[in-house]
C-alpha positions as CSV (number, residue, x, y, z in Angstrom):
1,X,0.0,0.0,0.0
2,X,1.5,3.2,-0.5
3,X,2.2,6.0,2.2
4,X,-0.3,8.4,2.6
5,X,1.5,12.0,1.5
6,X,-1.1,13.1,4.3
7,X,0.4,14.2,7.6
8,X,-1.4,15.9,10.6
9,X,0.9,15.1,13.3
10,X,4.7,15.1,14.3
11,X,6.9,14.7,17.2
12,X,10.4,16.1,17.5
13,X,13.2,16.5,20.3
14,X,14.4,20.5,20.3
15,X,17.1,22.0,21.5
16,X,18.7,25.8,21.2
17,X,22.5,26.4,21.5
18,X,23.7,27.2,24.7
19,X,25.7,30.5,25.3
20,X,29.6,30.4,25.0
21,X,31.8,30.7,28.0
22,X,33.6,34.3,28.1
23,X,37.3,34.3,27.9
24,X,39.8,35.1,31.3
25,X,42.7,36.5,29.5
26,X,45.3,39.3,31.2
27,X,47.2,40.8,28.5
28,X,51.0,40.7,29.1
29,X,53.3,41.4,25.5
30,X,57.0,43.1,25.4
31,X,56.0,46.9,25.1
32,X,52.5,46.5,27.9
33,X,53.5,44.1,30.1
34,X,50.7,45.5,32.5
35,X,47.9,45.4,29.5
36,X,45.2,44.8,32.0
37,X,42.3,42.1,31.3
38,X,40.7,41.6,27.5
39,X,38.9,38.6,27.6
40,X,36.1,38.5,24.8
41,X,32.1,37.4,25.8
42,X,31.0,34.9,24.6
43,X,28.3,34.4,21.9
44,X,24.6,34.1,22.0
45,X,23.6,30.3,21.3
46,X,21.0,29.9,18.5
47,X,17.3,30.0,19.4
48,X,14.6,27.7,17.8
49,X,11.8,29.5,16.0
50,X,8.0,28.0,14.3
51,X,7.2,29.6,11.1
52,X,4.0,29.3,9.3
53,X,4.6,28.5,5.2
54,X,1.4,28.9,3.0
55,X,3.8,26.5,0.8
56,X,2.6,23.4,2.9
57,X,-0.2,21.6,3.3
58,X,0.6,18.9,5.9
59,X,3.2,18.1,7.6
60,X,5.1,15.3,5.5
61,X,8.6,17.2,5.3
62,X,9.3,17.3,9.0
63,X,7.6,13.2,9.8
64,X,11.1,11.6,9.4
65,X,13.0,14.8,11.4
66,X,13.1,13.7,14.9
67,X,16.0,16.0,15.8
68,X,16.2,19.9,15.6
69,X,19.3,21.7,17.1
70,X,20.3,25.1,17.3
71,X,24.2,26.0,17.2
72,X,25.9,26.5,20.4
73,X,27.7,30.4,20.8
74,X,31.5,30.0,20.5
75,X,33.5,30.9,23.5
76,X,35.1,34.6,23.9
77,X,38.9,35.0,23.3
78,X,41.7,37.3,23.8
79,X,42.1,41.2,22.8
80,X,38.0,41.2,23.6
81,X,37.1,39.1,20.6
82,X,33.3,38.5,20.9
83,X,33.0,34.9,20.2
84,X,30.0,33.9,17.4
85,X,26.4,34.0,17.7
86,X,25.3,30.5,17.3
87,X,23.1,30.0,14.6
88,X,18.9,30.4,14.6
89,X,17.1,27.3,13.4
90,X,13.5,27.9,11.8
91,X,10.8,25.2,11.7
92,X,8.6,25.9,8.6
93,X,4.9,24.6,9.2
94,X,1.6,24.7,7.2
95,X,-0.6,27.5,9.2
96,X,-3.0,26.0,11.3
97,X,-0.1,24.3,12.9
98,X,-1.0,23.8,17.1
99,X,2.1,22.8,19.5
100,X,1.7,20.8,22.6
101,X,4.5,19.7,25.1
102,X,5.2,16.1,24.7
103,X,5.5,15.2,27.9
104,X,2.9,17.1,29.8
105,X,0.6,17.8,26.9
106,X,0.3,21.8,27.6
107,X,-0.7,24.3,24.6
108,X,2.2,25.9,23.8
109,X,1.9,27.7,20.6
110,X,-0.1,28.1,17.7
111,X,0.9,28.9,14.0
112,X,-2.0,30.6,11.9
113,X,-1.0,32.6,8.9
114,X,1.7,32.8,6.4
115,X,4.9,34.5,8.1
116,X,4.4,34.2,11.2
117,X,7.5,33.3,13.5
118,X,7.3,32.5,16.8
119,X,10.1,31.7,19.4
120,X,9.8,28.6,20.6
121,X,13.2,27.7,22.5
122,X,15.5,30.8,23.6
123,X,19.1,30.3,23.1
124,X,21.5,31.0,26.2
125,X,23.2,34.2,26.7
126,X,26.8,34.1,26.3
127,X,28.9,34.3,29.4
128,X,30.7,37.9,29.8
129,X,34.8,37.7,29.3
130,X,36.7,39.4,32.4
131,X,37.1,42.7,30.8
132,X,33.9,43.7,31.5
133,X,34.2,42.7,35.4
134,X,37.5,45.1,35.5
135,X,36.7,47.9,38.3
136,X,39.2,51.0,40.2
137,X,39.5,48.2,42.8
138,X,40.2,45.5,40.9
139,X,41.9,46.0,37.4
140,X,43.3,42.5,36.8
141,X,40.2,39.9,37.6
142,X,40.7,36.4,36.9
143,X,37.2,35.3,36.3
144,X,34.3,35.1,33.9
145,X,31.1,33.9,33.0
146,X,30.1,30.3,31.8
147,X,27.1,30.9,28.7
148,X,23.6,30.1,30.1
149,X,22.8,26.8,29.6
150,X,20.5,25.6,26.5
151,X,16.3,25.0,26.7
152,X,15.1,21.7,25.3
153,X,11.8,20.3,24.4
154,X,10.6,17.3,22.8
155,X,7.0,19.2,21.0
156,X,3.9,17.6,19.2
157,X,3.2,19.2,16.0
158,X,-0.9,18.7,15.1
159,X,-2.1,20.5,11.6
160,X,-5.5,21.5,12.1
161,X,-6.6,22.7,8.3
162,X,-7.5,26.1,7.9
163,X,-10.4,26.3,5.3
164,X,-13.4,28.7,5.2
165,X,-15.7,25.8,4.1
166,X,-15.4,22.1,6.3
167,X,-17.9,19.3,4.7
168,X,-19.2,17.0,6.9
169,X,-21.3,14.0,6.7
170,X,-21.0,10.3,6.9
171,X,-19.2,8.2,4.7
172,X,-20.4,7.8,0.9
173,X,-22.3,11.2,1.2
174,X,-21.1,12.9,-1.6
175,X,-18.3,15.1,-0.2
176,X,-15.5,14.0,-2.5
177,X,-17.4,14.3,-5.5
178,X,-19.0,17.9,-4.4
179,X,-15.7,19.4,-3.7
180,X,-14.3,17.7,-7.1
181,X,-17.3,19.7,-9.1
182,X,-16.6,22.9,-7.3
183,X,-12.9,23.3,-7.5
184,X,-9.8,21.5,-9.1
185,X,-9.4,19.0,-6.8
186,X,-9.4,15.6,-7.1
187,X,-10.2,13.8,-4.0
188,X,-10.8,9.5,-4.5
189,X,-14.0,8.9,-5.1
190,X,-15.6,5.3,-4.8
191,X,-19.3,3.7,-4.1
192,X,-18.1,2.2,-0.8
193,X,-17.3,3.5,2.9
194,X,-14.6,5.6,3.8
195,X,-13.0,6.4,0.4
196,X,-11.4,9.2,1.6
197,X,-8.8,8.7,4.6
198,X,-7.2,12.1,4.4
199,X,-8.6,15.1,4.1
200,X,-8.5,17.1,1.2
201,X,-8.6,21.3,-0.2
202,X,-9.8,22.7,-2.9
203,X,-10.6,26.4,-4.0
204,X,-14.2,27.3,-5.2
205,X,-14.5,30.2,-7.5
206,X,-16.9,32.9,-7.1
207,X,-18.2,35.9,-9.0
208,X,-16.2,38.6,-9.8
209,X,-12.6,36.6,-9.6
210,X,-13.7,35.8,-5.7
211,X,-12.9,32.5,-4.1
212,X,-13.3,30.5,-1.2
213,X,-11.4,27.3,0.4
214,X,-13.5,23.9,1.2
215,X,-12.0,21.0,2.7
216,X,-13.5,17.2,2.7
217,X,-13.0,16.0,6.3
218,X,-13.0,11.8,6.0
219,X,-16.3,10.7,6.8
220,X,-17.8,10.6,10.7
221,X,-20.1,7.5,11.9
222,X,-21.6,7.7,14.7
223,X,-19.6,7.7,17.9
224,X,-16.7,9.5,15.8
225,X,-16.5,11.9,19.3
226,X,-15.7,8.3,21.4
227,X,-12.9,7.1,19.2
228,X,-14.8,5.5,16.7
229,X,-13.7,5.1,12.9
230,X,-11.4,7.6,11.8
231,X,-13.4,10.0,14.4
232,X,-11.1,11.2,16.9
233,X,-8.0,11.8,13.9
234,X,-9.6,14.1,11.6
235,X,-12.6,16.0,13.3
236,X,-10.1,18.7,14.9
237,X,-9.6,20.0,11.3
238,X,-13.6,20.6,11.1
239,X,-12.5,23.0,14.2
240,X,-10.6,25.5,12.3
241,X,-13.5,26.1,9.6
242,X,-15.5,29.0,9.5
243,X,-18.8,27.4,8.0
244,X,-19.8,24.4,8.0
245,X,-21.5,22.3,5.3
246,X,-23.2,19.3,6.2
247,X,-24.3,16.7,3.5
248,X,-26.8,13.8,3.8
249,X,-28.0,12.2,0.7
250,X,-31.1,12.4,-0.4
251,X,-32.4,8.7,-0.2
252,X,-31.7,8.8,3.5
253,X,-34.8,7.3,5.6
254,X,-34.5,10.7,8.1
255,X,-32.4,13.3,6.8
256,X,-33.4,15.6,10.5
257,X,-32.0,12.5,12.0
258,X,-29.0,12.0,10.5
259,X,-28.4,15.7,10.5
260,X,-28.9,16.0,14.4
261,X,-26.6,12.8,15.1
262,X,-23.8,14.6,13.2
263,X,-24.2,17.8,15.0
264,X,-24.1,15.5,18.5
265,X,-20.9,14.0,17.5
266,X,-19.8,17.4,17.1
267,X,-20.5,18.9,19.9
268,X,-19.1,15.9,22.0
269,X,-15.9,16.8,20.7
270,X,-16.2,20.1,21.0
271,X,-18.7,22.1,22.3
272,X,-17.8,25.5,20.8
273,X,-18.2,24.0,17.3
274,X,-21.6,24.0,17.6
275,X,-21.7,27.8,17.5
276,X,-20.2,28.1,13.9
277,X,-22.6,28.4,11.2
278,X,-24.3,25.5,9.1
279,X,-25.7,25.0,6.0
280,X,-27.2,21.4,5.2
281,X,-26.6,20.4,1.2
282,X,-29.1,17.4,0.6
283,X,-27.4,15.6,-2.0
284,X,-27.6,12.9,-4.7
285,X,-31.5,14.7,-5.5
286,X,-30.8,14.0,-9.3
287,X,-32.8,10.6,-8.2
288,X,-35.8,12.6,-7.0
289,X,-38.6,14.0,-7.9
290,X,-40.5,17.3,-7.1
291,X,-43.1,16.1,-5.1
292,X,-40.4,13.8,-2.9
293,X,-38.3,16.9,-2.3
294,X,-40.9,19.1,-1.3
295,X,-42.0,16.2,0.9
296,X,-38.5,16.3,2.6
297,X,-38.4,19.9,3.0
298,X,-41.0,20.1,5.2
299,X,-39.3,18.0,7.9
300,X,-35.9,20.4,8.0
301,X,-35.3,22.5,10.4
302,X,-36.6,26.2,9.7
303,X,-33.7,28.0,10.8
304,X,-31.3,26.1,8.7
305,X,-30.2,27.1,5.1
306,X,-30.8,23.6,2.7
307,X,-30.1,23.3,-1.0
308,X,-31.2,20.1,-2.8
309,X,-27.9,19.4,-5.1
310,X,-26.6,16.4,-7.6
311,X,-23.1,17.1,-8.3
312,X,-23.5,14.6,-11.0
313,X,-25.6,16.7,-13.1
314,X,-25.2,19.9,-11.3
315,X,-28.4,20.4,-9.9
316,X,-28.3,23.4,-7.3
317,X,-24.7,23.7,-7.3
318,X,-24.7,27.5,-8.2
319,X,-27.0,28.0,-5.7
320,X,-25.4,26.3,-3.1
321,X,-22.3,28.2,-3.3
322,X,-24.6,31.5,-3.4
323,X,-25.7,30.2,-0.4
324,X,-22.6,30.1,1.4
325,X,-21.0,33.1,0.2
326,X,-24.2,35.0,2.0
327,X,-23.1,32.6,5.1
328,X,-19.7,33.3,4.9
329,X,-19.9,37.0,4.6
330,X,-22.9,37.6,7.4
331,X,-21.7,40.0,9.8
332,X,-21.7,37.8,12.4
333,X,-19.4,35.3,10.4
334,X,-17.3,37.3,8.1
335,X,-14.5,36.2,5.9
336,X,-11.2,37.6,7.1
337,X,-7.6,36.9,6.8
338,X,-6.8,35.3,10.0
339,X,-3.2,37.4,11.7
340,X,-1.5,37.3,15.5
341,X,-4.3,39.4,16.8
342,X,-6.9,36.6,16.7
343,X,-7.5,35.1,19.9
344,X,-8.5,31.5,19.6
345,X,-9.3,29.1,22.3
346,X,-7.2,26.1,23.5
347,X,-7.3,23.0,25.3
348,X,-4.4,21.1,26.5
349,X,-3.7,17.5,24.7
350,X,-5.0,14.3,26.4
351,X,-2.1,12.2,25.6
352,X,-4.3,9.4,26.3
353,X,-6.1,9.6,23.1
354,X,-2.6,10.1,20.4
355,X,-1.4,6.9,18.6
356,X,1.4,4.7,20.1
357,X,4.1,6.5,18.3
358,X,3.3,9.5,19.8
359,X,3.3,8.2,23.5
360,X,6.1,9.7,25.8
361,X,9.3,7.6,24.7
362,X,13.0,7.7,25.7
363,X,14.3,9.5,22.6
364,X,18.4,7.9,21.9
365,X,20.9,10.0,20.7
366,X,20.2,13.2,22.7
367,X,22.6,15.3,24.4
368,X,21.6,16.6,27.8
369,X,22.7,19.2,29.6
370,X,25.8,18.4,32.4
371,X,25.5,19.1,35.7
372,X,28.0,21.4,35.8
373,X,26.9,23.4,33.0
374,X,23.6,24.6,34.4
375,X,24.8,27.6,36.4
376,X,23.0,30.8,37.2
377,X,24.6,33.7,34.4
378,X,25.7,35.8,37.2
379,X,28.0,33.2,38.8
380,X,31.5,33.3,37.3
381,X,34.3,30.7,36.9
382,X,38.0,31.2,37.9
383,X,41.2,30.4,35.8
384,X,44.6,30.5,36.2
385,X,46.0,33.0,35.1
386,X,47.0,33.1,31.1
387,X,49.2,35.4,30.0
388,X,50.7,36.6,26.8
């Protein structure tokens, strides 16, 4: 079978640079013999930073990656050389990228639009060399700092797709084919359950050059919120969608019902989902007639927006997207770009629930930090004496 090109989730081990020690260094050459102290501080180590890249999708380039280190700051030498800033290391992830602490499953960050950087691991400050501890006092000191010591954290990395339009429904509801007559994707599409086992984008075009992003979410059965199916996996990415769209076909025995038991399994998961707002697409309704579809009409709820489509033959299709546009761009629910300002709402990860590769593991081939390197910056370190 081949490997899915689909990736939601990652976990990697980071580490920033730690600072470089500063240099102890008394100056002593044929013409100065008395130069005084000019030891160099010691350079900043290299911090770790998330940045969100439109350019992904998922996060497939960063699966096999379980390492990310920053570069340590290089030590301070004589005649108050500044030793080297140790070198940033940038993360690029797909916005809608949420980070969790893999081992005590806190929200750490979140990653929402294209260019965003965000600091997740500080590098240490390099130590300072002995020339800057020279006072009237004492104009020959024989000590310096130590760099602070690096930050490490081994992080979960869990895509939640951004998209203003999230289709839901239960397997073999028409999804896949919708979003293939609507936009240039080309999701799999088979006459059997749970075709689709990732999720996929496409963009709809609207009038006057205007566009909109829909996603197919795999299918939900019900008990999806328990752990059922594919459930618990892919209904976080419905969380992150402005509108929803929910599809049952049209030869359903109780479209209300089915409609309600998708909205339950929704608000299981998450109750705040059940404030965004919905529009229910009836579809397959080229196998209808007038008089069945008025018939089904009448048991919908009133408040809710429904369009009878076939996206085999196109019935209602220009209508539905009318339909969601007006949805999308209600004052209550208003397309806009999505930047740092938003405030969004959190929960921290039940690592009960993540797939055996993600469980807390002892990762090999990780450096820790010494004991005797994780000293308070203002301590200092004596040397003998070195001359020149």
């Amino acid at each position: 079978m081949a490997e899915s090109n689909f990736v939601d989730y990652v976990k990697i081990y980071c580490r920033s640079g730690k600072g470089g020690r500063g240099s102890m260094h008394l100056r002593h050459v044929k013409y100065n013999p008395n130069g005084g102290p000019d030891g160099g501080d010691g350079g900043k180590g290299g911090s770790i930073y998330l940045r969100g890249n439109h350019n992904y999708w998922t996060l497939l380039h960063l699966k096999y990656q379980r390492h990310v280190f920053a570069e340590h700051g290089g030590n301070g030498g004589r005649d108050k050389c500044h030793g080297t800033d140790g070198k940033d290391q940038y993360i690029d992830v797909p916005c809608g990228t949420v980070v969790y602490n893999a081992e005590t499953g806190k929200y750490v960050c979140d990653v929402t639009y294209d260019g965003q950087t965000v600091l997740l691991l500080k590098g240490g400050r390099g130590g300072l060399g002995n020339f800057q501890f020279r006072t009237a006092t004492n104009q020959a000191p024989r000590y310096a700092q130590p760099g602070e010591p690096m930050e490490e954290m081994t992080i979960i990395l869990e895509l939640k797709l951004l998209a203003d339009v999230g289709l839901v429904g239960f397997p073999n509801a028409g999804k896949s084919t919708l979003l293939s007559s609507v936009s240039s994707a080309r999701p799999k599409i088979a006459n059997y359950p749970f075709t689709t086992l990732e999720p996929s984008l496409g963009i709809v075009s609207y009038h006057d050059k205007q566009s909109f992003v829909m996603a197919d979410i795999p299918g939900i059965i019900e008990g999806a919120s328990e752990g059922k199916g594919l459930g618990l996996r892919f209904l976080r990415h419905i969380e992150r969608n402005s509108l929803l769209l929910f599809m049952v076909p049209g030869d359903t025995d109780d479209i209300k019902k089915e409609y309600e038991i998708l909205l339950n399994e929704l608000g299981n998961f998450n109750p705040e989902m059940l404030d965004k707002h919905r529009v229910l697409a009836v579809t397959k309704c080229d196998l209808l007639d007038e008089e069945l579809i008025s018939m089904l009409k009448e048991t919908i709820p009133e408040d809710l927006p429904v369009v009878f489509i076939s996206s085999v033959t196109g019935q209602g299709i220009e209508e539905l997207k009318d339909v969601l546009w007006k949805e999308l761009n209600s004052e209550s629910n208003k397309l806009q770009e999505i930047t740092s300002d938003d405030t969004l709402v959190h929960r921290d990860k039940d690592l009960s629930t993540l797939p055996s590769e993600l469980q807390i593991e002892g990762e090999d081939d990780i450096e820790y930090i010494d004991e005797d390197e994780i000293e308070d910056i203002e301590d200092v370190e004596y040397f003998d004496v070195e001359e020149e």
